[in-house]
N, C-alpha and C positions, 0 to 999 in steps of 0.2 A: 327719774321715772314717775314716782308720786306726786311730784309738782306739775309735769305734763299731765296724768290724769287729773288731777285738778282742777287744771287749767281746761283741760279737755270737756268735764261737763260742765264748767262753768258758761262756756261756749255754747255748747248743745244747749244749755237749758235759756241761753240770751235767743238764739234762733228757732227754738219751737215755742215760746211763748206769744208767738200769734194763730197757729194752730190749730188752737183749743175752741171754744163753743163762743160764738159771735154776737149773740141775744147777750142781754143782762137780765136774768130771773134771779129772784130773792132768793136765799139759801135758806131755809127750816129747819129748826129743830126735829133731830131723831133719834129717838130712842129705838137699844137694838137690844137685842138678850141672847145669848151667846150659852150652846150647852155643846159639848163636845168630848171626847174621850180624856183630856186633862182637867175637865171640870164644869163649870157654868159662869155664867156672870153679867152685869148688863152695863150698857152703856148711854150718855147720852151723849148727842153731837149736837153745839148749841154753836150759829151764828154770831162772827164778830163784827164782819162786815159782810159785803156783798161779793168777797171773793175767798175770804177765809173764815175757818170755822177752828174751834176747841174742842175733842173731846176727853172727857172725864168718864174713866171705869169702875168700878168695883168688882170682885169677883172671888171664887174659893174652887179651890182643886186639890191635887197632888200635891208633891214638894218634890224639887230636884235636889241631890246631895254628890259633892264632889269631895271625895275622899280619899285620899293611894290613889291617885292618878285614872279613877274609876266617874263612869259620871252614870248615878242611878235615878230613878223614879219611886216614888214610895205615895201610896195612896193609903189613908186609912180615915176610914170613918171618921170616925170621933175626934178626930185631928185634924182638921181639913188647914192647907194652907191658903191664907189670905192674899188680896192684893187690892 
């Protein structure tokens, strides 16, 4: 079954790749900055080529802890967890 799905979007993804947008425009760099209830952070999205791009985050929040079969959220100030 997991090799049919496999195979299954391998399929899908060979048959909608004409699809998509017919122009070729240059892709930009963009910077985003990201503030939300687990935290803040920004990011930039920098062109590789003319059909794909990289991007690179940084950011600081919460911290998730899985403990006893328990999965918590912990914010604290002074402690912020990185990424």
């Amino acid at each position: 079954m997991k090799h049919f799905l496999c195979v299954a979007i391998f399929l899908l993804s060979l048959a909608t790749r004409g699809i998509g947008q017919k122009t070729e425009q240059p892709l930009e760099t963009q910077i985003k900055f990201d503030l939300a209830l687990q935290g803040f952070g920004i990011s930039i999205e920098h062109p590789l080529n003319t059909k794909s791009s990289i991007e690179c985050s940084v950011g600081g929040g919460g911290g998730y802890e899985i403990a006893n079969g328990e999965l918590g959220y912990k914010y604290r100030r002074n402690y912020p967890a990185f990424f």
